[in-house]
CHARMM-style PDB file with segment names, atoms N, HN, CA, C and O in Angstrom:
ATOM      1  N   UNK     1       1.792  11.336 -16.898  1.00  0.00      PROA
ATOM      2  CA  UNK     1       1.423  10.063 -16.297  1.00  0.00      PROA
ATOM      3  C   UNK     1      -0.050   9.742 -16.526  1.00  0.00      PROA
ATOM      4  O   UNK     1      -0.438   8.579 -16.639  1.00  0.00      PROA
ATOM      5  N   UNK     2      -0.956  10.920 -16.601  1.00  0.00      PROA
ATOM      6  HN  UNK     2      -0.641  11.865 -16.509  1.00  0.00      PROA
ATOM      7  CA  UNK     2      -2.248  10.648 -16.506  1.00  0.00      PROA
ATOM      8  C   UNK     2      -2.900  10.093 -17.669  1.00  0.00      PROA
ATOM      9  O   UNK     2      -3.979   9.541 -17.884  1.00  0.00      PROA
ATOM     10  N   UNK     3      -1.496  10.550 -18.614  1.00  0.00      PROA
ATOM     11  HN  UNK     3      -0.619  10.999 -18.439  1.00  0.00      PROA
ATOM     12  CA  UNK     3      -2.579  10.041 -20.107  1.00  0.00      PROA
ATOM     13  C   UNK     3      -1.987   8.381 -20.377  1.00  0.00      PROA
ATOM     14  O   UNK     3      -2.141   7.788 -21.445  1.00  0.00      PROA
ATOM     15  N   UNK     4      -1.356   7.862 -19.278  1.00  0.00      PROA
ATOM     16  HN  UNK     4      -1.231   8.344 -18.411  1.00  0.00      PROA
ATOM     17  CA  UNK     4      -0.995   6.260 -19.240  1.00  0.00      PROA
ATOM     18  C   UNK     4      -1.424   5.305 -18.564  1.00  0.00      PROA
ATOM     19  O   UNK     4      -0.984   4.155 -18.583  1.00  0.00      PROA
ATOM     20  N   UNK     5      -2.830   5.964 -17.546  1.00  0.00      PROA
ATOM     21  HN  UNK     5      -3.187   6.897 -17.530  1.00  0.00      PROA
ATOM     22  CA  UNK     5      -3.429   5.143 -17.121  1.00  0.00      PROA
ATOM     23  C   UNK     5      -4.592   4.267 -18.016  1.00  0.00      PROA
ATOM     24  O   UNK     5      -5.500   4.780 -18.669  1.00  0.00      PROA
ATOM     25  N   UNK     6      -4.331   2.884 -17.877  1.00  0.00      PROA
ATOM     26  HN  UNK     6      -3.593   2.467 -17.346  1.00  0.00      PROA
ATOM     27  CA  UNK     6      -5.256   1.874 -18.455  1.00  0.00      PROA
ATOM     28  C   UNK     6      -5.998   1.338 -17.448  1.00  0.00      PROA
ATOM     29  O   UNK     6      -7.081   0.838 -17.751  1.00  0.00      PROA
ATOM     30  N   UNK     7      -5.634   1.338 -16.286  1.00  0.00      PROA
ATOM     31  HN  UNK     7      -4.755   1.744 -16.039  1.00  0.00      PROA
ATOM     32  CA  UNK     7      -6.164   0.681 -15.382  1.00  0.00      PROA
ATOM     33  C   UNK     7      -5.842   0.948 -13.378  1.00  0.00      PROA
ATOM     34  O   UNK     7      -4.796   1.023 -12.734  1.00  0.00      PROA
ATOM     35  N   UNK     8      -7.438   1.026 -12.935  1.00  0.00      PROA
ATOM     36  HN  UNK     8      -8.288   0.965 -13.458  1.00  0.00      PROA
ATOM     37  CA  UNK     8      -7.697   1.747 -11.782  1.00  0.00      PROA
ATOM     38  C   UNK     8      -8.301   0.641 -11.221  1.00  0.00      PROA
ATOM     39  O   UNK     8      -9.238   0.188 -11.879  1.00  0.00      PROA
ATOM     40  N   UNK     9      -8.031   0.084 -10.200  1.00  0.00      PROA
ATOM     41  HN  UNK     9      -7.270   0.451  -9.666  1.00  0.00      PROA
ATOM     42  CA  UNK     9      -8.940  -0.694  -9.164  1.00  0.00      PROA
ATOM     43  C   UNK     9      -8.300  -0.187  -7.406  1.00  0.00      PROA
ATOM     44  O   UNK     9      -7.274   0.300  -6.932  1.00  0.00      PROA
ATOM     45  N   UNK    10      -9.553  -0.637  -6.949  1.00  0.00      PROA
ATOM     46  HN  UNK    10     -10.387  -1.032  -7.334  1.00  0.00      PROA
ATOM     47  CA  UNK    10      -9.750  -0.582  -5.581  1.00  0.00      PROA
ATOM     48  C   UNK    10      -9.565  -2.056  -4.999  1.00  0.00      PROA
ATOM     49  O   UNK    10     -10.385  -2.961  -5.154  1.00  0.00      PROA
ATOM     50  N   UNK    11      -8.353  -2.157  -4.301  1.00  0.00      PROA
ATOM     51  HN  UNK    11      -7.687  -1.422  -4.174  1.00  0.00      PROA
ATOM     52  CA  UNK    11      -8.220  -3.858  -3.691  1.00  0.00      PROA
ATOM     53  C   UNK    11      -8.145  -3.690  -2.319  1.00  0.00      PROA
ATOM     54  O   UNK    11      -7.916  -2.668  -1.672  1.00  0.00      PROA
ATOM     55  N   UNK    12      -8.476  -5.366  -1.785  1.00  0.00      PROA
ATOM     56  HN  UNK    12      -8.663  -6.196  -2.310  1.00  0.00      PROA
ATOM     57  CA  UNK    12      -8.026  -4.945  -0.615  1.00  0.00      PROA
ATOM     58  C   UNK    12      -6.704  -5.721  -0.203  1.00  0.00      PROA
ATOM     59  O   UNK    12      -6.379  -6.758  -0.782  1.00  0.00      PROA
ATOM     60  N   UNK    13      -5.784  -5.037   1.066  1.00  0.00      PROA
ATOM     61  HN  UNK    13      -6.048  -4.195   1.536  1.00  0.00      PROA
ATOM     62  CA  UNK    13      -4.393  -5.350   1.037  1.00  0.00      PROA
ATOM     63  C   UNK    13      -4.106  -6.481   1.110  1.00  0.00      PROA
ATOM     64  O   UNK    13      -5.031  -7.240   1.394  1.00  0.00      PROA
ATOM     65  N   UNK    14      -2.886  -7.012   0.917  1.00  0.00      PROA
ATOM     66  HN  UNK    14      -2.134  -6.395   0.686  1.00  0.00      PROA
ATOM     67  CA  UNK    14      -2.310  -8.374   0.619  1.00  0.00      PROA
ATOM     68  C   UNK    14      -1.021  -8.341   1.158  1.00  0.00      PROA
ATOM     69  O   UNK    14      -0.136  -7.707   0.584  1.00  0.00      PROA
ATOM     70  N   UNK    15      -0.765  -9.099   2.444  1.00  0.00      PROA
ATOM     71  HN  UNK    15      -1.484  -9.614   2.910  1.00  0.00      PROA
ATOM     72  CA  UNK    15       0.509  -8.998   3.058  1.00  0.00      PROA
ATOM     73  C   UNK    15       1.717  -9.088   1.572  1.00  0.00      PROA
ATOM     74  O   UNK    15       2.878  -8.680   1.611  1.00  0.00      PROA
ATOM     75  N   UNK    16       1.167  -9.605   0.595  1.00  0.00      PROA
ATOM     76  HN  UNK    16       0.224  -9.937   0.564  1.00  0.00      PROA
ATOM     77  CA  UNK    16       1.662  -9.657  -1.300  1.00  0.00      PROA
ATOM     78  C   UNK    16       2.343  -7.971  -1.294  1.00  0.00      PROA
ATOM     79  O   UNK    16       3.497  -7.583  -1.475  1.00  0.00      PROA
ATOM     80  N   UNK    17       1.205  -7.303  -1.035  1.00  0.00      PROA
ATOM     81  HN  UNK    17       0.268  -7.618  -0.888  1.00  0.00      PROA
ATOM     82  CA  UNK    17       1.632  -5.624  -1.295  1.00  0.00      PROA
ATOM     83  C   UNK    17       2.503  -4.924  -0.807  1.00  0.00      PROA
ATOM     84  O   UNK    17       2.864  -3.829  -1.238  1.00  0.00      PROA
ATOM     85  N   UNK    18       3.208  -5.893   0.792  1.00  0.00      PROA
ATOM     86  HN  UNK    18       2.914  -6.782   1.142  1.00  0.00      PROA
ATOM     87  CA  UNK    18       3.703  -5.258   1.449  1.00  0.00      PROA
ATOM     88  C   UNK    18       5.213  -4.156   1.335  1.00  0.00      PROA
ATOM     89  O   UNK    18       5.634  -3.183   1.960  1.00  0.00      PROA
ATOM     90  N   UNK    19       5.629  -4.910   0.260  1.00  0.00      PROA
ATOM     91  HN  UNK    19       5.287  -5.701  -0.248  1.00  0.00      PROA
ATOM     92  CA  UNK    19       7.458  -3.939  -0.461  1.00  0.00      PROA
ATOM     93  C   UNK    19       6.752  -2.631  -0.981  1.00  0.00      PROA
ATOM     94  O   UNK    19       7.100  -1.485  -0.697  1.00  0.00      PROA
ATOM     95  N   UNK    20       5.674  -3.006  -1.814  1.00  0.00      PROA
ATOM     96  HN  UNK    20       5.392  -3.937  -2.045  1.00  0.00      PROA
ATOM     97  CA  UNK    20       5.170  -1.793  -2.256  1.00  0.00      PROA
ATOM     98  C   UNK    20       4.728  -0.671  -1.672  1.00  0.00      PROA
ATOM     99  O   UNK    20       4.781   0.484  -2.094  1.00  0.00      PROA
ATOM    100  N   UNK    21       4.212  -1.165  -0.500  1.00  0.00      PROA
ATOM    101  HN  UNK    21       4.169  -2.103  -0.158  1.00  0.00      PROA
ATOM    102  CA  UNK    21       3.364  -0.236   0.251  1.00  0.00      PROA
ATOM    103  C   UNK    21       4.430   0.433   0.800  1.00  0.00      PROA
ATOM    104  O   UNK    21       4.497   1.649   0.622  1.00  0.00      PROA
ATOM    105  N   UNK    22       5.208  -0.089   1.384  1.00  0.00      PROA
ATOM    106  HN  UNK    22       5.154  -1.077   1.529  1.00  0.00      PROA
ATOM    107  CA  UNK    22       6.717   0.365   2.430  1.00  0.00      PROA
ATOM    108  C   UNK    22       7.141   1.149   1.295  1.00  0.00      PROA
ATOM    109  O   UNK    22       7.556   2.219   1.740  1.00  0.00      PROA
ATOM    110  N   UNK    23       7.213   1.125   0.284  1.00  0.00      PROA
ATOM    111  HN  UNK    23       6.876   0.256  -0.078  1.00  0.00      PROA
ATOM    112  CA  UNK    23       8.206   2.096  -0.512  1.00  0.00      PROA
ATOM    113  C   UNK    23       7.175   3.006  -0.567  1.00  0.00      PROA
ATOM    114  O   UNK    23       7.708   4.115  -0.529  1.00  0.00      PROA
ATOM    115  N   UNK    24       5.863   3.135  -0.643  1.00  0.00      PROA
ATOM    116  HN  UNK    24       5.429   2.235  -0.673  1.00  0.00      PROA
ATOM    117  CA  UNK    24       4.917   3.936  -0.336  1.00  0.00      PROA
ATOM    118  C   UNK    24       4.896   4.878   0.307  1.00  0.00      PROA
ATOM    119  O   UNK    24       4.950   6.071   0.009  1.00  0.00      PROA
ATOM    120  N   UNK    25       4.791   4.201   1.528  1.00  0.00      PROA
ATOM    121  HN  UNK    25       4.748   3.232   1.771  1.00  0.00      PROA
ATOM    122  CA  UNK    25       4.722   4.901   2.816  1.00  0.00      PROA
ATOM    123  C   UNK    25       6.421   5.779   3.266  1.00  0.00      PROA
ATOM    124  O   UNK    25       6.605   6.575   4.187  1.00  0.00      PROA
ATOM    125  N   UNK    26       7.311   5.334   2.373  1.00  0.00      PROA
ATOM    126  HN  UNK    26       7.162   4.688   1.625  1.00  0.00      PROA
ATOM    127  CA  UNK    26       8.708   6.010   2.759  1.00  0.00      PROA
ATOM    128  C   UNK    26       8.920   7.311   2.045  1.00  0.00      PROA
ATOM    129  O   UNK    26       9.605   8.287   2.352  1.00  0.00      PROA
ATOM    130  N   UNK    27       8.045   7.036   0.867  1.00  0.00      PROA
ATOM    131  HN  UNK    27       7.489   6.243   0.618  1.00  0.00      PROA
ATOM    132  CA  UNK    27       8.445   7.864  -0.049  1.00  0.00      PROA
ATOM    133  C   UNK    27       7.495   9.353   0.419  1.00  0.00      PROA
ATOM    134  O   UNK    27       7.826  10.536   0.328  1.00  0.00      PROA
ATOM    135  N   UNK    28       5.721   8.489   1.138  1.00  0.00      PROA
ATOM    136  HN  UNK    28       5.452   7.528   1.212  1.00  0.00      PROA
ATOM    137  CA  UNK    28       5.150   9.806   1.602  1.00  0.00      PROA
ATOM    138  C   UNK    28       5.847  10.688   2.671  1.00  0.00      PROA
ATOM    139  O   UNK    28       5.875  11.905   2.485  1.00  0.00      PROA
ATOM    140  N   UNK    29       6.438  10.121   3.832  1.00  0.00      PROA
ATOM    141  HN  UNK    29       6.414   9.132   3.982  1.00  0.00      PROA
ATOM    142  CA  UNK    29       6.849  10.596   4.896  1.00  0.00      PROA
ATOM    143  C   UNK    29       8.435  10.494   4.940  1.00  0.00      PROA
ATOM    144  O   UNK    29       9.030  10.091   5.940  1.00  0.00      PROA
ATOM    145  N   UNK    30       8.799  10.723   4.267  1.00  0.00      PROA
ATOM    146  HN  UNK    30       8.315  11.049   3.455  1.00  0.00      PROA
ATOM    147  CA  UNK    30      10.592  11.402   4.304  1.00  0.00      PROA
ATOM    148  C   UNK    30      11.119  12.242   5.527  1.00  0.00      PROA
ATOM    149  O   UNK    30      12.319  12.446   5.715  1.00  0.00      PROA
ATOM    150  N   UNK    31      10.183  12.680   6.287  1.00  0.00      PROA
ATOM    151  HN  UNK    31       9.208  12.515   6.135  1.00  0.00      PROA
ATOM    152  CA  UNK    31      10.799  13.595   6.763  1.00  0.00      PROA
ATOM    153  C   UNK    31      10.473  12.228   8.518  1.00  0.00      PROA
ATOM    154  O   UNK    31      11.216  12.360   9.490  1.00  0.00      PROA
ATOM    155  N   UNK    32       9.876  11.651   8.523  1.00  0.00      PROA
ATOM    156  HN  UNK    32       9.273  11.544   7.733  1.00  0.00      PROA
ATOM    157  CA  UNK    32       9.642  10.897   9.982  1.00  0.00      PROA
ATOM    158  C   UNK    32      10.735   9.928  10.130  1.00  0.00      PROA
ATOM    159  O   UNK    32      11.341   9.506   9.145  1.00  0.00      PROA
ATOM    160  N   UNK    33      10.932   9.664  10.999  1.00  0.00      PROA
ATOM    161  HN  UNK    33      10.439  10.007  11.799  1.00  0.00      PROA
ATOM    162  CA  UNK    33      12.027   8.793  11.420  1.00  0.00      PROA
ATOM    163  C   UNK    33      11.549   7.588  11.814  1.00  0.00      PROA
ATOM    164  O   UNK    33      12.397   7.059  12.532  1.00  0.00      PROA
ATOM    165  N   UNK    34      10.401   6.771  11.656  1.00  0.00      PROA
ATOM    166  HN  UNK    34       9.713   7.201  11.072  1.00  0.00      PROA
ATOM    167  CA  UNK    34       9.976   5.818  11.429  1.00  0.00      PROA
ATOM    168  C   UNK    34       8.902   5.889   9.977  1.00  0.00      PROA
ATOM    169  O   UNK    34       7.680   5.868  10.122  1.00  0.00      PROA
ATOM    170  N   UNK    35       9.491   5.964   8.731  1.00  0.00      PROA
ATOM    171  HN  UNK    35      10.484   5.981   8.613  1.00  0.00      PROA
ATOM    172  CA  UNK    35       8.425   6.557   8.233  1.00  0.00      PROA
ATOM    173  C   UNK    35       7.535   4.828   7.741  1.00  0.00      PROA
ATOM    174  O   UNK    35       6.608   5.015   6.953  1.00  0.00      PROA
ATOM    175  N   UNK    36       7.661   4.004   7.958  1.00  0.00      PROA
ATOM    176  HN  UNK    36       8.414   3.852   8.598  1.00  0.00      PROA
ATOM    177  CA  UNK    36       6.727   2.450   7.502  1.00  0.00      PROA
ATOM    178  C   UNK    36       6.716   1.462   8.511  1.00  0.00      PROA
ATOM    179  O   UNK    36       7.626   1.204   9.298  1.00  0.00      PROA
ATOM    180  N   UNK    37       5.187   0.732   8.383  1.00  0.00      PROA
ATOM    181  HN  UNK    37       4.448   0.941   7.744  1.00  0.00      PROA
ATOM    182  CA  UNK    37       5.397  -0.128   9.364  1.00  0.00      PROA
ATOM    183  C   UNK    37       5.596  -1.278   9.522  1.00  0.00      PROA
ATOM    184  O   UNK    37       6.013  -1.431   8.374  1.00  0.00      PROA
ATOM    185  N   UNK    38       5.682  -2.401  10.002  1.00  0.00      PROA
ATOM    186  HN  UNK    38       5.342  -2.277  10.934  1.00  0.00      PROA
ATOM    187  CA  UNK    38       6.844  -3.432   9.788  1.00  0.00      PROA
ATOM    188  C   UNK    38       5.868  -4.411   9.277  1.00  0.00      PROA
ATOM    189  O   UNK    38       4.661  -4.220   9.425  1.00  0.00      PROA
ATOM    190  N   UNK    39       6.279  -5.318   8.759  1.00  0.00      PROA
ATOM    191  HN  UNK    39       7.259  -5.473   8.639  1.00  0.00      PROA
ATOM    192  CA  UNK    39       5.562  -6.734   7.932  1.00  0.00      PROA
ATOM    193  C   UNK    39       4.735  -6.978   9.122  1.00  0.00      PROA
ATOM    194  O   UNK    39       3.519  -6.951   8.926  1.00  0.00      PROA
ATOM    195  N   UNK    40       5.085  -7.177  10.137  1.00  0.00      PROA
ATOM    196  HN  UNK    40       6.072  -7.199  10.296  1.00  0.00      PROA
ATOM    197  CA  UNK    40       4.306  -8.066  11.217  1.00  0.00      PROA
ATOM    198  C   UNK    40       2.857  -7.112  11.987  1.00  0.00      PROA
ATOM    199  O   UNK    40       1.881  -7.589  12.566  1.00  0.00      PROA
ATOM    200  N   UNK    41       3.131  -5.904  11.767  1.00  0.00      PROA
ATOM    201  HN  UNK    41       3.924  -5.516  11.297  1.00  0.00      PROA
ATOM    202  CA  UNK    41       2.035  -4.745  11.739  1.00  0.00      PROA
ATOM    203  C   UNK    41       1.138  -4.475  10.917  1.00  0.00      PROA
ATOM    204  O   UNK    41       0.060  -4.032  11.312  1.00  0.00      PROA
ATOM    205  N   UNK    42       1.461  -4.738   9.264  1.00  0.00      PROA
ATOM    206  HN  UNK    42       2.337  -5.098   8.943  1.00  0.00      PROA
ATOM    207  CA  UNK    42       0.444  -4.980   8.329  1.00  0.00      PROA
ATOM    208  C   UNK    42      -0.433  -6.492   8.251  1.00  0.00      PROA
ATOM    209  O   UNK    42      -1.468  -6.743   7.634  1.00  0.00      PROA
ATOM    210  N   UNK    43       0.439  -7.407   9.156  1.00  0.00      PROA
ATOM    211  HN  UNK    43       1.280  -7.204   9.657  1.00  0.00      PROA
ATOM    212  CA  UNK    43      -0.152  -8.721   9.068  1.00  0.00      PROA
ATOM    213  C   UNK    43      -1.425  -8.694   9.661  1.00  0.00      PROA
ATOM    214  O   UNK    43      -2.506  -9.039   9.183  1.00  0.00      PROA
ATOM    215  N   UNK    44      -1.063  -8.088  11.130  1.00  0.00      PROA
ATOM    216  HN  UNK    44      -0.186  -7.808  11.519  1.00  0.00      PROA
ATOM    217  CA  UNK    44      -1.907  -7.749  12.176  1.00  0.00      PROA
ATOM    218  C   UNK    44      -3.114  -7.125  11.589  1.00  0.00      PROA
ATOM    219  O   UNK    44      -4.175  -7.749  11.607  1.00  0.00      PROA
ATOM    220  N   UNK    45      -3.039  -6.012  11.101  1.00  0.00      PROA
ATOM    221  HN  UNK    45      -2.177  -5.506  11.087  1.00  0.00      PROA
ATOM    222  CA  UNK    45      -4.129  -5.255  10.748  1.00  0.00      PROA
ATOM    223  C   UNK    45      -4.910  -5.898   9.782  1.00  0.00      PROA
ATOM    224  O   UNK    45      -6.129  -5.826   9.936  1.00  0.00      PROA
ATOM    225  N   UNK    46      -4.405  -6.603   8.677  1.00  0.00      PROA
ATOM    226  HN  UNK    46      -3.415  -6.661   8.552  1.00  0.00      PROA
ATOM    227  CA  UNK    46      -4.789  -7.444   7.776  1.00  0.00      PROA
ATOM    228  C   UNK    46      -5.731  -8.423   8.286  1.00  0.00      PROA
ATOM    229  O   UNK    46      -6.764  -8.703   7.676  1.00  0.00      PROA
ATOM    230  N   UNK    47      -5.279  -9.138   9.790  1.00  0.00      PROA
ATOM    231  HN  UNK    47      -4.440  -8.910  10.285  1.00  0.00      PROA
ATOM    232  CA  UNK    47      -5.911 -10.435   9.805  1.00  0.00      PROA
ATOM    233  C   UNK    47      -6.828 -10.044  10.771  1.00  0.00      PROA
ATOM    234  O   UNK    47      -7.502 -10.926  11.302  1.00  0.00      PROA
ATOM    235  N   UNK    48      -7.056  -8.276  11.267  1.00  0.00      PROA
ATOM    236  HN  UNK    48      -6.509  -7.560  10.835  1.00  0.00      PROA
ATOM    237  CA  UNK    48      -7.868  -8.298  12.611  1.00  0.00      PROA
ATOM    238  C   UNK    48      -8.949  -7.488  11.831  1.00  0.00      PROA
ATOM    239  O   UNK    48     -10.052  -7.500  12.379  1.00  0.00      PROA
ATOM    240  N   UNK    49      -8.871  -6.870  10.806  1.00  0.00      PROA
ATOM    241  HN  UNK    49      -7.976  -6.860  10.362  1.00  0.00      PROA
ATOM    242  CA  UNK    49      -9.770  -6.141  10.094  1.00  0.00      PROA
ATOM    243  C   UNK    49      -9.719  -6.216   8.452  1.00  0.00      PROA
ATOM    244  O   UNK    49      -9.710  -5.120   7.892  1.00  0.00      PROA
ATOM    245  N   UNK    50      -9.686  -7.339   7.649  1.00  0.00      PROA
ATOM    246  HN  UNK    50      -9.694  -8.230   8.103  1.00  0.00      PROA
ATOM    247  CA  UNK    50      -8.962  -7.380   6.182  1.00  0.00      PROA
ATOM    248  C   UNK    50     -10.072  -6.430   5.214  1.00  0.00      PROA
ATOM    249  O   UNK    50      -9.558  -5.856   4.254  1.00  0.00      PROA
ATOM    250  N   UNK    51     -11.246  -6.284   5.384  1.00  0.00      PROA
ATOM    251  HN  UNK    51     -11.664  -6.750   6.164  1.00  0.00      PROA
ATOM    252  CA  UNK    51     -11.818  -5.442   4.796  1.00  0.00      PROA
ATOM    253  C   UNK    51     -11.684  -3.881   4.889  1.00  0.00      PROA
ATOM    254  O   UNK    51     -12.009  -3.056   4.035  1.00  0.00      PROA
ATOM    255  N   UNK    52     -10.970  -3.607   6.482  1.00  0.00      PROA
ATOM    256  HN  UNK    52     -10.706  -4.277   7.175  1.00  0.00      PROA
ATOM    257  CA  UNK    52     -10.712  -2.180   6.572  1.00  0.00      PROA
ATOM    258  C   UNK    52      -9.114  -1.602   5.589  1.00  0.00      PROA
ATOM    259  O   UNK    52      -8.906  -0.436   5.252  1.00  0.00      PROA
ATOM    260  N   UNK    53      -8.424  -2.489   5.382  1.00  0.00      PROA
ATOM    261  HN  UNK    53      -8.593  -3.435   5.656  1.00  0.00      PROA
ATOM    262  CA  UNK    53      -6.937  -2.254   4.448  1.00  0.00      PROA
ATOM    263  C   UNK    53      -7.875  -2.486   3.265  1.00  0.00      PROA
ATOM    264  O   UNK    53      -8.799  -3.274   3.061  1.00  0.00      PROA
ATOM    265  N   UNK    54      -7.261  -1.446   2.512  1.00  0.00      PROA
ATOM    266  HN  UNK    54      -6.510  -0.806   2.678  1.00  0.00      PROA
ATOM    267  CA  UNK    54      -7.315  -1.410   0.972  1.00  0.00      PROA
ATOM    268  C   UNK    54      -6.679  -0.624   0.277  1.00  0.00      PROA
ATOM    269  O   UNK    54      -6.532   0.497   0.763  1.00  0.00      PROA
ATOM    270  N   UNK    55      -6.081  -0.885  -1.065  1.00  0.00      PROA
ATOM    271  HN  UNK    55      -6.201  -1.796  -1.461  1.00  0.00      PROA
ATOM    272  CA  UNK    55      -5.171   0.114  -1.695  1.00  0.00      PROA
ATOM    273  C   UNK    55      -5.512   0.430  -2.924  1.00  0.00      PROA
ATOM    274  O   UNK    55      -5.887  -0.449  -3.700  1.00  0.00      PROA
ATOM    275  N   UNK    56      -5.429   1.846  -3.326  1.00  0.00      PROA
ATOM    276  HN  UNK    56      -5.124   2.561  -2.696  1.00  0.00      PROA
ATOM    277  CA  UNK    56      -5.783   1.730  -4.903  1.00  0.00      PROA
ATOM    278  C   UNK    56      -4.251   1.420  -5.591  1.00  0.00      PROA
ATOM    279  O   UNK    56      -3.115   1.750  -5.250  1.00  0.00      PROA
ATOM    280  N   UNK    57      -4.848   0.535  -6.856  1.00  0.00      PROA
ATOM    281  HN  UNK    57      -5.771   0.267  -7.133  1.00  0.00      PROA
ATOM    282  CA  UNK    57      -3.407   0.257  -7.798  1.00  0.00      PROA
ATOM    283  C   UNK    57      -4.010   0.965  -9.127  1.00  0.00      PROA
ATOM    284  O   UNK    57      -5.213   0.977  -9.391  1.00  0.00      PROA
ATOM    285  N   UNK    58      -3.131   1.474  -9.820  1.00  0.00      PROA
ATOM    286  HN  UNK    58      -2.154   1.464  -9.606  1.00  0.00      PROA
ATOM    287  CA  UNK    58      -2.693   1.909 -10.977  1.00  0.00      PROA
ATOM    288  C   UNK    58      -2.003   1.208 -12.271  1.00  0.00      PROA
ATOM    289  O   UNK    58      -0.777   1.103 -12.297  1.00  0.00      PROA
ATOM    290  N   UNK    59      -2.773   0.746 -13.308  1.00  0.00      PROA
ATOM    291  HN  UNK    59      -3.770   0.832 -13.287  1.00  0.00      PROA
ATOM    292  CA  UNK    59      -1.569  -0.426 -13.888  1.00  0.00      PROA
ATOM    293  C   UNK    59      -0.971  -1.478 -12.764  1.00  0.00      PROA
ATOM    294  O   UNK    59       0.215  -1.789 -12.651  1.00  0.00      PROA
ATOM    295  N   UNK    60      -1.963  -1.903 -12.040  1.00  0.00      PROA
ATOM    296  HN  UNK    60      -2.926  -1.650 -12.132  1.00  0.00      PROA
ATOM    297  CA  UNK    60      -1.244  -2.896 -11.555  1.00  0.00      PROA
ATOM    298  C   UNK    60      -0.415  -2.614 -10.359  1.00  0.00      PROA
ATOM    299  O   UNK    60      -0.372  -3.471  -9.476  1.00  0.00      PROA
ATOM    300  N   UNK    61       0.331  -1.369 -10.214  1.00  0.00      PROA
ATOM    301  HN  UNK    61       0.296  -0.673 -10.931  1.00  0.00      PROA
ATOM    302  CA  UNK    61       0.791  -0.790  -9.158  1.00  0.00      PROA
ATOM    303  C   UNK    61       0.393   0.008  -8.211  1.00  0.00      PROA
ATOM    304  O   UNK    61      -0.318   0.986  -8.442  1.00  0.00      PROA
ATOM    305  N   UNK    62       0.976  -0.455  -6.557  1.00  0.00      PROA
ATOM    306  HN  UNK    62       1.553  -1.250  -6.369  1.00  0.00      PROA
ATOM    307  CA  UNK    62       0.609   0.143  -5.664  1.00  0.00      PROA
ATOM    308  C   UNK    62       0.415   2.100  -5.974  1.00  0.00      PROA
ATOM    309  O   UNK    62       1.304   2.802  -6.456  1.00  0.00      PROA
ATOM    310  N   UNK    63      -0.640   2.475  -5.639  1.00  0.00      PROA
ATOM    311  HN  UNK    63      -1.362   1.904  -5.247  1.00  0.00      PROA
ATOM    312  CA  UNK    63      -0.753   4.036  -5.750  1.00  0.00      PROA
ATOM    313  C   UNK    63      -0.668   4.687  -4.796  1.00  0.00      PROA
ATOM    314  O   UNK    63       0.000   5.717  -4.705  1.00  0.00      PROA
ATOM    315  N   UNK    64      -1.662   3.937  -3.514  1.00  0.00      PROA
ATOM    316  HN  UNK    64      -2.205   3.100  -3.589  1.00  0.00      PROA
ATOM    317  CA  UNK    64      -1.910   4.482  -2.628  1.00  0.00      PROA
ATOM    318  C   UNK    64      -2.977   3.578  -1.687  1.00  0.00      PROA
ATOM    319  OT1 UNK    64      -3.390   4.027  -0.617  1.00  0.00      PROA
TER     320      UNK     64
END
């Protein structure tokens, strides 16, 4: 994978990111029984702190 990165940025989140992130966040925590949090929880955080959300993308895709 590493020798296919073209491209690394630091963004900040975009209720846009949100499918991504959820498949993100499901895929980190498999084992929790709530493992993502709901559209209306990333909105929140988004609109009460938008500089504190940020995600790195990879090619364009959510990483982390």
């Amino acid at each position: 994978m590493l020798e296919n990165i073209e491209n690394i940025e630091l963004q900040f989140l975009t209720i846009d990111d949100y499918k991504e992130l959820k498949a993100a966040m499901v895929q980190a925590y498999p084992t929790m029984p709530d493992p993502y949090w709901e559209e209306p929880h990333i909105k929140s955080l988004i609109n009460k702190f938008p500089e504190g959300q940020v995600v790195i993308k990879i090619n364009n895709e959510l990483a982390g």
